[in-house]
C-alpha positions, 0 to 999 in steps of 0.5 A: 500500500502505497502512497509512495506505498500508502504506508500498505494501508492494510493486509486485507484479511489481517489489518481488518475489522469485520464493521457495518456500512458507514457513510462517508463525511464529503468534506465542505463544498463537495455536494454530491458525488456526481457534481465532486466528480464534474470538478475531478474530471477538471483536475484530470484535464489539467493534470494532462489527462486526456478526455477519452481517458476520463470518459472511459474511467469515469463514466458510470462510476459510483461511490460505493459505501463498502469501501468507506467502510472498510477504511473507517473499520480498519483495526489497530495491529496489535499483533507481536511480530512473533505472532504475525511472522509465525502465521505469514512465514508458513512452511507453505510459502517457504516451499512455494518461495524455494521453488519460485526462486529454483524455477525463475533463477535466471529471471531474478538473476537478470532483476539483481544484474539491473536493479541490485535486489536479490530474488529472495527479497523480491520473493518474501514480499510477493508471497506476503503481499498476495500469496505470489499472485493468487489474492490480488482483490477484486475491487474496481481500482478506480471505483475505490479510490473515487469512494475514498477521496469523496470521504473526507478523511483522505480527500487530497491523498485518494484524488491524486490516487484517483487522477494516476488511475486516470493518467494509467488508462491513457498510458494503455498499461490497462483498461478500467475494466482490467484494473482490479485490486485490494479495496484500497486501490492497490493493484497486481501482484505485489500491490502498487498504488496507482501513484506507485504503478506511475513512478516505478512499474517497467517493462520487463517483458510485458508491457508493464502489467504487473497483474498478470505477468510475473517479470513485470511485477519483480522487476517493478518491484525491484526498481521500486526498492532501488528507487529507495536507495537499496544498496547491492549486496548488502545485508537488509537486517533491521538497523541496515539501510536496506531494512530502511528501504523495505520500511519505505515499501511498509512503514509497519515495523511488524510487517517490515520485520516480518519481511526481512525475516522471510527473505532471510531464510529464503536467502539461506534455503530453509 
C-alpha cells in the first residue's frame, strides 16, 4: 500500500475489522458525488489527462459505501511480530518461495544484474503481499479510490490516487475494466498504488502489467526498492539501510520485520 506505498494501508484479511456500512463525511463544498466528480474530471484535464481517458474511467462510476467502510473499520495491529511472522512465514510459502526462486533463477538473476535486489527479497514480499499472485482483490481500482477521496478523511491523498488511475488508462498499461485490486486501490501482484504503478512499474517483458505477468511485477518491484536507495549486496537486517528501504515499501515495523525475516531464510534455503 502505497502512497509512495500508502504506508500498505492494510493486509486485507489481517489489518481488518469485520464493521457495518458507514457513510462517508464529503468534506465542505463537495455536494454530491456526481457534481465532486464534474470538478475531478477538471483536475484530470489539467493534470494532462486526456478526455477519452476520463470518459472511459469515469463514466458510470459510483461511490460505493463498502469501501468507506472498510477504511473507517480498519483495526489497530496489535499483533507481536512473533505472532504475525509465525502465521505469514508458513512452511507453505517457504516451499512455494524455494521453488519460485529454483524455477525463475535466471529471471531474478537478470532483476539483481539491473536493479541490485536479490530474488529472495523480491520473493518474501510477493508471497506476503498476495500469496505470489493468487489474492490480488477484486475491487474496481478506480471505483475505490473515487469512494475514498469523496470521504473526507483522505480527500487530497485518494484524488491524486484517483487522477494516476486516470493518467494509467491513457498510458494503455490497462483498461478500467482490467484494473482490479485490494479495496484500497492497490493493484497486481505485489500491490502498487496507482501513484506507485506511475513512478516505478517497467517493462520487463510485458508491457508493464504487473497483474498478470510475473517479470513485470519483480522487476517493478525491484526498481521500486532501488528507487529507495537499496544498496547491492548488502545485508537488509533491521538497523541496515536496506531494512530502511523495505520500511519505505511498509512503514509497519511488524510487517517490515516480518519481511526481512522471510527473505532471510529464503536467502539461506530453509
Amino acid at each position: 500500500m502505497r502512497c509512495v506505498s500508502l504506508f500498505r494501508l492494510v493486509v486485507a484479511s489481517f489489518f481488518l475489522a469485520a464493521t457495518a456500512p458507514v457513510l462517508a463525511a464529503p468534506c465542505p463544498g463537495y455536494g454530491s458525488f456526481d457534481n465532486w466528480l464534474d470538478g475531478i474530471k477538471r483536475k484530470a484535464l489539467a493534470a494532462g489527462v486526456s478526455q477519452r481517458a476520463i470518459d472511459a474511467g469515469l463514466t458510470d462510476v459510483y461511490f460505493d459505501p463498502t469501501i468507506v467502510s472498510h477504511d473507517h473499520g480498519q483495526g489497530v495491529f496489535r499483533q507481536s511480530f512473533e505472532q504475525f511472522a509465525g502465521r505469514m512465514v508458513s512452511s507453505y510459502r517457504l516451499s512455494k518461495g524455494k521453488m519460485l526462486l529454483l524455477r525463475n533463477a535466471s529471471l531474478f538473476q537478470r532483476i539483481e544484474d539491473r536493479f541490485g535486489v536479490p530474488g529472495p527479497v523480491l520473493v518474501a514480499i510477493w508471497g506476503l503481499e498476495t500469496d505470489f499472485g493468487a489474492v490480488n482483490g477484486n475491487f474496481p481500482t478506480i471505483r475505490a479510490v473515487a469512494s475514498l477521496a469523496y470521504d473526507c478523511r483522505r480527500s487530497e491523498m485518494f484524488t491524486d490516487e484517483l487522477i494516476d488511475a486516470l493518467k494509467i488508462v491513457d498510458r494503455g498499461y490497462m483498461s478500467p475494466a482490467e484494473m482490479r485490486g485490494a479495496w484500497a486501490g492497490e493493484i497486481g501482484q505485489t500491490q502498487f498504488m496507482p501513484s506507485s504503478y506511475i513512478k516505478f512499474a517497467v517493462d520487463f517483458g510485458g508491457g508493464r502489467d504487473l497483474i498478470h505477468s510475473v517479470p513485470d511485477v519483480l522487476a517493478s518491484t525491484a526498481n521500486f526498492l532501488q528507487s529507495y536507495g537499496w544498496r547491492r549486496g548488502q545485508p537488509w537486517d533491521e538497523g541496515t539501510p536496506n531494512f530502511g528501504v523495505i520500511q519505505a515499501w511498509n512503514k509497519s515495523s511488524v510487517y517490515s520485520k516480518t519481511i526481512a525475516f522471510f527473505a532471510n531464510k529464503l536467502a539461506a534455503g530453509q
